[in-house]
C-alpha positions in Angstrom: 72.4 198.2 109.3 73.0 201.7 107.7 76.5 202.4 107.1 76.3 205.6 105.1 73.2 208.1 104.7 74.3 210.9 102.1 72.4 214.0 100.8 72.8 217.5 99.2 70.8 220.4 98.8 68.3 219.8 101.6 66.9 222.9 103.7 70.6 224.4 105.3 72.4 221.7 103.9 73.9 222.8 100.2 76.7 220.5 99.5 76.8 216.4 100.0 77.0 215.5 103.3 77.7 212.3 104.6 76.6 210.5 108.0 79.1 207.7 108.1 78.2 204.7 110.6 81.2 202.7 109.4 83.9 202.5 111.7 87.2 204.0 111.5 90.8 202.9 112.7 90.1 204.4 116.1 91.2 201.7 118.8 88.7 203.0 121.8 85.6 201.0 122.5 86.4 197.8 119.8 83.2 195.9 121.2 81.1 198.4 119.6 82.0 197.3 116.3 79.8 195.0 114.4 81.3 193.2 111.6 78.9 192.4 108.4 80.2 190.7 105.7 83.0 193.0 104.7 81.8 196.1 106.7 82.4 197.2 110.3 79.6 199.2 111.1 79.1 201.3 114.4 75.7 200.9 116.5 75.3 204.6 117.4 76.2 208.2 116.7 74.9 211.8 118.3 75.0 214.6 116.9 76.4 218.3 118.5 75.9 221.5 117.2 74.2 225.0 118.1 70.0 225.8 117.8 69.7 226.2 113.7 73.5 224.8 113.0 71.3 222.1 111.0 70.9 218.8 113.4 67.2 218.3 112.7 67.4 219.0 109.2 69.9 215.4 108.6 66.6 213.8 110.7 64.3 215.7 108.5 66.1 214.7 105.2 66.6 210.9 106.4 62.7 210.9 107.4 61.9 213.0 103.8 64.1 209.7 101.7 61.7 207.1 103.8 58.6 208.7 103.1 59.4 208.7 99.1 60.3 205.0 99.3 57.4 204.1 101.7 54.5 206.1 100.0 55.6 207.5 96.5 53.1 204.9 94.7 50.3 206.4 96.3 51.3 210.1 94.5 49.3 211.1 92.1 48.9 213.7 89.7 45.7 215.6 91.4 45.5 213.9 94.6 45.0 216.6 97.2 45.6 214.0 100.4 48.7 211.8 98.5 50.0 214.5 97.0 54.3 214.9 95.5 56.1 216.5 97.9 59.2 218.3 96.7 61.8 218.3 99.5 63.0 221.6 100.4 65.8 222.8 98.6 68.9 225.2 99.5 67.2 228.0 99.5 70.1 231.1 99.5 71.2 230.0 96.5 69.8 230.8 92.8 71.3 227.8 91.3 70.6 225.0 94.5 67.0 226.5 94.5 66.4 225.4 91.2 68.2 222.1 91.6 67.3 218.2 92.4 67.9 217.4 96.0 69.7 213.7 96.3 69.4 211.2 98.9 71.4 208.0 99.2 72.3 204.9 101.6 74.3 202.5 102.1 73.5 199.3 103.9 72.9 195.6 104.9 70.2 193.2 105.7 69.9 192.0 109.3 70.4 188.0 109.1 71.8 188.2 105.7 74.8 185.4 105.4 76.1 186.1 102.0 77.3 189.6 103.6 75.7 191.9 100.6 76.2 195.7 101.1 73.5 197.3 98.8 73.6 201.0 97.8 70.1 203.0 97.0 69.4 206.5 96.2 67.2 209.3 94.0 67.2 213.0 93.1 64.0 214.8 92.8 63.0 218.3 91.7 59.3 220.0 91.1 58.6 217.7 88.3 59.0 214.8 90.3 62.4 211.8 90.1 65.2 213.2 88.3 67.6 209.7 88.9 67.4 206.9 90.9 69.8 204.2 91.0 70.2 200.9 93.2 73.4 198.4 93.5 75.1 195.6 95.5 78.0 194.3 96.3 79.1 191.0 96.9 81.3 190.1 100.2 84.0 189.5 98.3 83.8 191.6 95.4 85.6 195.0 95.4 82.6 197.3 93.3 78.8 197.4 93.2 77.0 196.1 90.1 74.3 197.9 89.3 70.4 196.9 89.8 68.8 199.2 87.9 69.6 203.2 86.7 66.8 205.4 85.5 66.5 208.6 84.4 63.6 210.7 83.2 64.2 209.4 79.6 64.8 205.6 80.4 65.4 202.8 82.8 67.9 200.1 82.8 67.4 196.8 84.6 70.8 195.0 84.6 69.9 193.6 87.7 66.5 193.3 87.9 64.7 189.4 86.2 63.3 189.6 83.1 59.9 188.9 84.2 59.5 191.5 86.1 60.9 194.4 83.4 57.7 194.9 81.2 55.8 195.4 84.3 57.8 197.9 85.8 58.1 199.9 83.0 54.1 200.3 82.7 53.7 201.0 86.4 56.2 203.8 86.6 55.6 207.3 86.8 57.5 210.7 86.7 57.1 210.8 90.6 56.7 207.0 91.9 60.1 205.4 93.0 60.8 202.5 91.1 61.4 200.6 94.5 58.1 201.8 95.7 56.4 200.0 93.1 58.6 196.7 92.6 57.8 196.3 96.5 54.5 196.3 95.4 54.8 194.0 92.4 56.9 191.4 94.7 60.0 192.1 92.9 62.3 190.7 95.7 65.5 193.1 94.8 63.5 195.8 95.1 61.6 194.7 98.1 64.9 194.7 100.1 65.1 198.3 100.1 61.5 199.2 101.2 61.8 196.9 104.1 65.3 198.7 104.6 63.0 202.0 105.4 59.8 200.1 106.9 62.9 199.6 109.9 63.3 203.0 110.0 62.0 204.7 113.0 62.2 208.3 113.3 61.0 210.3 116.9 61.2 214.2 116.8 61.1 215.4 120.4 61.9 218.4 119.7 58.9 219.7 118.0 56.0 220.3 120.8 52.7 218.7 118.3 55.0 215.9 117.6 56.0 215.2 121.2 52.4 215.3 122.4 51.6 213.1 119.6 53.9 210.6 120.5 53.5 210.5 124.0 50.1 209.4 122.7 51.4 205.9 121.1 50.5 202.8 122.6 52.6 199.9 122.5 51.2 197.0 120.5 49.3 194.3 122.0 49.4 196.4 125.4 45.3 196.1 125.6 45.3 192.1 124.9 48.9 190.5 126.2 49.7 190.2 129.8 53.5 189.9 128.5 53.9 192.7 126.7 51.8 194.6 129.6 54.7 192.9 132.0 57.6 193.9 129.9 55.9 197.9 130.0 56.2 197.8 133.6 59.8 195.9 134.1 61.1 199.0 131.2 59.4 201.8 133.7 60.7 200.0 137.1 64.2 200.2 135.6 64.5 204.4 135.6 61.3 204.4 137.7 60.9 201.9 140.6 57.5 203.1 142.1 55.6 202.3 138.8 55.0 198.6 139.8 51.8 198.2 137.8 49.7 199.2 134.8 46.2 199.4 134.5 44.6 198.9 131.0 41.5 199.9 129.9 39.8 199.9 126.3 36.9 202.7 125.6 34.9 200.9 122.9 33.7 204.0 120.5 30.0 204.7 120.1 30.0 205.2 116.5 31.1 202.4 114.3 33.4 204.6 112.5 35.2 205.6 115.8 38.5 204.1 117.1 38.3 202.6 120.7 40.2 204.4 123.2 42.6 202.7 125.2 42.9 204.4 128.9 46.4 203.9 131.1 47.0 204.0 135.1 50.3 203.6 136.5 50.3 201.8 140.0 52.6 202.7 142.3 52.6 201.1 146.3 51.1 203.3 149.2 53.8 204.0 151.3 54.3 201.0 154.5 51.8 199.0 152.7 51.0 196.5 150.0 48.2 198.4 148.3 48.5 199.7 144.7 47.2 203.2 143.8 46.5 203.9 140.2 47.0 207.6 138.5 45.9 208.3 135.3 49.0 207.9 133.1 49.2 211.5 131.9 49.5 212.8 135.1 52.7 211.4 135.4 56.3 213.4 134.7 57.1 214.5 131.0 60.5 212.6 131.4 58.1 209.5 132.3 55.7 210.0 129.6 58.3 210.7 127.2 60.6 206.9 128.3 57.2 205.5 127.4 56.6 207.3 123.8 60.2 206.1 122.9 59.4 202.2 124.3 57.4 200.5 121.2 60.4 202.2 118.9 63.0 200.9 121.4 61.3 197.3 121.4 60.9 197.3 117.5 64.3 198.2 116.6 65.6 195.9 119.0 64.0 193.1 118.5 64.0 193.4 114.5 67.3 195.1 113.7 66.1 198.4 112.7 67.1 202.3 113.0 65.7 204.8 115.4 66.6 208.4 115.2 65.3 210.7 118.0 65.8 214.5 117.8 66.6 215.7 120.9 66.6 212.7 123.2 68.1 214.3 126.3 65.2 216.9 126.6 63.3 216.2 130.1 65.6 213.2 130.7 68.1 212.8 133.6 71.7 212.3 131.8 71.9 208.8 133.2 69.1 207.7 132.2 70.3 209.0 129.0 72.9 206.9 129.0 71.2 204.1 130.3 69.2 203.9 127.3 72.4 204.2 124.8 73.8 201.1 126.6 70.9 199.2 125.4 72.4 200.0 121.4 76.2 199.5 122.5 76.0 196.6 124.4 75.7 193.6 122.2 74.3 191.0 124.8 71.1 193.5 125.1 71.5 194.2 120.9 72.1 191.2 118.8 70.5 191.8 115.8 72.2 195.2 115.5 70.1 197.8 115.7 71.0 201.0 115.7 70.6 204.8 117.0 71.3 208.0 116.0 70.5 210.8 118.2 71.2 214.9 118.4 71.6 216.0 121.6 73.5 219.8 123.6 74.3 218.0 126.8 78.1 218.1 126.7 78.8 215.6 129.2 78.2 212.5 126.9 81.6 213.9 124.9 83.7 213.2 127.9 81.8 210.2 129.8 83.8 207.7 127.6 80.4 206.4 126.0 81.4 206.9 122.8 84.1 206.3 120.1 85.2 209.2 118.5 83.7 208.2 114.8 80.3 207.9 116.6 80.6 211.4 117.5 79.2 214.4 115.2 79.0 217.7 114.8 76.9 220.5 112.6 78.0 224.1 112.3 76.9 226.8 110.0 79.8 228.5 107.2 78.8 231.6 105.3 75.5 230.1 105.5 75.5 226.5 104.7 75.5 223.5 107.3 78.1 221.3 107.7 78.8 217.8 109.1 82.1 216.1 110.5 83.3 213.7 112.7 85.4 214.0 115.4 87.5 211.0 114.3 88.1 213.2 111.0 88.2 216.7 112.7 91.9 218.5 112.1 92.5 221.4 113.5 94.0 225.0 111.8 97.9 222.9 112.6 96.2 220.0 110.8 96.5 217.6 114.2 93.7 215.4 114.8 91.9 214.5 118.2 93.5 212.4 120.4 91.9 209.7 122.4 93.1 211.2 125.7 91.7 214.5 125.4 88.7 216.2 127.2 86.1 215.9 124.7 83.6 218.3 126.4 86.0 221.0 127.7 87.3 221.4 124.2 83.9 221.5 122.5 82.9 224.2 125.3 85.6 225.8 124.3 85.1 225.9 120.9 88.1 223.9 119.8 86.2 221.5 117.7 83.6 224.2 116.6 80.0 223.7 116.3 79.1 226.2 119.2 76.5 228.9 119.3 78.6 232.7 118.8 77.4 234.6 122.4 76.7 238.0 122.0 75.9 240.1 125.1 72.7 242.0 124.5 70.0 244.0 126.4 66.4 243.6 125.9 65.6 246.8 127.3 67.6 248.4 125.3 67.7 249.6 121.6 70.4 250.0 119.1 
């Protein structure tokens, strides 16, 4: 589970920022806590804020760290199709401009019974890693050892077996992650991280190629399992009860280089009878088509203990359905190997419909230029008070007491200056 994501000089962001999924002191909603070894770690957390306060960019910089980690062997020096790809920096600023961008997490391993929190992170720059560093920490102990430190004049493997050292140092380059390649060498320290990120799902429904593209994905084994074809339908029939079928059809592809199509129909009853009629899949609502992009990352994560973070998951969905589909994280009877979701989101009424702890809510807001990210369990006000419990979470934010509103300025279109 991720307990910490941190980053600085990333697109709006200039300073480190910290997404904290560890719990706090608060006493509201205990049964959300899950306790790992020594951590107590929270399943969920939205995030607020106005259009361009900086929400996407902490999914953007989360989905920019797993692509390094996942891909960065395949970068090479004059590859134009796996080519380096310097993460945007801080760009209103001479000195950020010109500076590394650092990513780091904190987190555990599903099923792991010695408890080990493990730490992980790099800084990159035009010319490629600048640092990268890994540690762990034992249930008991009280500070990380270190795995391995390098820098772009050496490496040290306190951590890592002796074996595996020599080999390393020959595969490494100025812009491969040194986790990237011990996950490919087998080197099981360094493995943990990589499968750490291949958990990672990411969905950006805000972006309108991406959404399209999703709607597009097909959940596995659909075309040849009648169970996984059955547990499709029982996921529509709970938001959805007309859709009572689904019709699956694979287009084999003419040339032998072409992918086979797979074709949908969603049966629903004629009305008084027992007959089925099927409509083409696409036909159906955008909130429809978008609950069945998000199902293969919903059954993944659940099953296997992973992360999904959706941009903009209330778009074209009812609010309880929204929070329908949040129960499925908080609820440990429907989540037991502890997987986890982070979403933004600018309906209000989740703040006051007691869903949520206050350290699971966040919010972004724009200073002088520069994103920013808090908590409302570490919000104080200009008095220095915190937020109580009992307060109305969305009247305040409406109100601007917490911050991270849009400023409205009246204005005319048909007018000038």
């Amino acid at each position: 589970m991720l307990l910490q994501f941190v980053f600085s000089n990333y697109k709006s962001f200039k300073g480190e920022t910290i997404l904290d999924l560890t719990a706090t002191k608060e006493s509201e909603l205990s049964f959300h806590i899950r306790e790992i070894g020594s951590e107590k770690i929270l399943p969920a957390a939205v995030i607020y804020g106005a259009n361009a306060a900086g929400k996407t960019n902490i999914q953007s910089a989360l989905a920019y760290m797993q692509e390094m980690v996942l891909s960065s062997l395949n970068y090479g020096e004059d590859s134009k199709k796996d080519r380096y790809r310097r993460p945007t920096p801080f760009l209103f600023d001479k000195e950020s401009e010109n500076a590394p961008s650092s990513f780091e997490v904190y987190f555990t391993v599903p099923g792991d019974e010695k408890g080990v929190t493990y730490n992980y992170g790099f800084s990159c720059d035009n010319d490629g890693i600048a640092e990268e560093w890994m540690n762990s920490k034992a249930r008991t102990a009280r500070k990380f050892k270190s795995v391995f430190y390098r820098n772009r004049k050496d490496v040290e493997f306190d951590g890592i077996p002796a074996n595996n050292r020599e080999n390393l140092r020959i595969g490494l380059s100025e812009r491969t992650l040194l986790v990237s390649l011990g996950a490919r060498l087998n080197v099981e320290k360094l493995k943990i991280v990589f499968m750490f990120f291949n958990s990672v799902e990411i969905a950006d429904f805000g972006e309108p190629l991406l959404n399209f593209m999703l709607s597009q994905n097909i959940p596995p084994h659909i075309t040849d399992d009648e169970e996984v074809k059955r547990n499709v339908v029982k996921y529509f029939s709970s938001f959805d009860e007309s859709i009572v079928d689904l019709r699956v059809e694979v287009i084999k592809a003419e040339g032998d280089e072409d992918e086979d199509l797979v074709s949908i129909d969603a049966g629903h009853r004629m009305l008084g009878t027992e007959t089925i009629k099927y409509i083409p899949l696409k036909v159906e609502s955008a909130g429809t088509l978008k609950m069945f992009a998000l199902y293969p990352f919903v059954q993944d994560v659940l099953k296997n203990g992973g992360l999904l973070f959706v941009d903009e998951l209330n778009a074209r969905l009812h609010p309880l359905l929204v929070r329908t589909f949040v129960q499925l994280f908080l609820n440990p009877e429907n989540n037991p190997q502890g997987a986890q979701l982070i979403f933004t989101a600018h309906d209000s009424w989740l703040l006051s419909s007691g869903v949520f702890r206050r350290d699971e809510l966040w919010f972004t807001e724009k200073k002088d230029g520069c994103s920013q990210l808090y908590s409302l369990a570490e919000f104080v006000d200009e008095k220095g008070k915190g937020v109580r419990n009992d307060e109305n979470y969305e009247k305040n934010y409406l109100l601007g007491k917490y911050g991270s509103i849009p400023i409205m300025k009246p204005f005319d279109v048909f007018k000038g200056d």
